[in-house]
C-alpha positions in Angstrom: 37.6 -204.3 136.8 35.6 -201.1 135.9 31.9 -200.3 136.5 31.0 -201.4 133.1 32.2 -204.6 133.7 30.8 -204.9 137.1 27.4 -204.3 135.2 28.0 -206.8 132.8 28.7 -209.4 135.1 25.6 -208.5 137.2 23.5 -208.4 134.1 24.5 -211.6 132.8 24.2 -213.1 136.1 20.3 -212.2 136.1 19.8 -213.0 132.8 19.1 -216.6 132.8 16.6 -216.3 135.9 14.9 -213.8 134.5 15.0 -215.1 131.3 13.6 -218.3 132.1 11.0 -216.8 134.7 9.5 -214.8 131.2 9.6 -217.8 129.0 7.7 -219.8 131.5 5.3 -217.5 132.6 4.6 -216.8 129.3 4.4 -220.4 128.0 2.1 -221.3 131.1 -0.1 -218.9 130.1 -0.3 -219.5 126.6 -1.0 -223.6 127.4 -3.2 -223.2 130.6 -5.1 -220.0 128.6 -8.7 -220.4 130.4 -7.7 -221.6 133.3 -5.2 -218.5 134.0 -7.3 -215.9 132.6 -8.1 -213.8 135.7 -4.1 -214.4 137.1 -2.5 -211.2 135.6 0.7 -211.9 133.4 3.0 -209.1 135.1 2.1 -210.6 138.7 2.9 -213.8 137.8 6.4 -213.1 136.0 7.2 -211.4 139.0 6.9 -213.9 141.3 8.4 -216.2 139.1 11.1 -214.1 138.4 12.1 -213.5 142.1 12.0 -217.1 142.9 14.3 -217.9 140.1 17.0 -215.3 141.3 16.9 -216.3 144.7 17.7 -219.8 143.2 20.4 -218.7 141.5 21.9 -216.1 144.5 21.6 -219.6 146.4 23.3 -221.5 144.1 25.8 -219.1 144.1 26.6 -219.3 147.9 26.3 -223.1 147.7 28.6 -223.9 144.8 30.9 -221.3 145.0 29.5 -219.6 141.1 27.2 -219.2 139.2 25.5 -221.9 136.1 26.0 -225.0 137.6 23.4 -227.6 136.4 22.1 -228.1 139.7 21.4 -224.5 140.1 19.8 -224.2 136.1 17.7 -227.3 137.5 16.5 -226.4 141.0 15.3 -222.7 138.9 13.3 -225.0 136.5 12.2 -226.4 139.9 11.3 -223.1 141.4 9.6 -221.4 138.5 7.4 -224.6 138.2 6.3 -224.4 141.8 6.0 -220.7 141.9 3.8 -221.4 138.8 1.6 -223.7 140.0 1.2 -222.0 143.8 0.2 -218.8 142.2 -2.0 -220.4 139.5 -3.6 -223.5 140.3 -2.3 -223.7 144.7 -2.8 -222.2 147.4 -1.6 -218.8 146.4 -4.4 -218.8 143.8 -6.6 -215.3 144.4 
């Protein structure tokens, strides 16, 4: 396997955490507008982002690879928490 495909595989590995960590960042702020005015849009991606990667390097360890449905599920799972401690929780600044 070459260094292109190493980087293929690593991409597409990433690409449905950070994927959905965009998308639901995004759609969080778009339905919860007011109430996540002052939290910044890049912050919050990030976090969201990270926790979703994590979930999915876990998932990895756990299962053996990567896109099982329990790993897609527990990153819905995580982005929603990270969403809500950042917005509404504890994390809220």
């Amino acid at each position: 396997m070459g260094p292109i495909d190493v980087l293929n595989h690593f991409v597409n590995f990433l690409l449905p955490a950070l994927g959905l960590g965009v998308l639901a960042t995004a759609l969080a702020k778009l339905v919860f507008r007011r109430a996540l005015r002052a939290a910044r849009w890049a912050c919050l991606a990030l976090w969201v982002c990270a926790a979703c990667v994590l979930v999915a390097v876990g998932g990895l360890l756990v299962f053996g690879r990567d896109g099982t449905l329990a790993t897609l599920g527990a990153m819905v799972l995580a982005a929603s928490v990270t969403l809500w401690w950042f917005s509404f929780g504890p994390g809220r600044r």
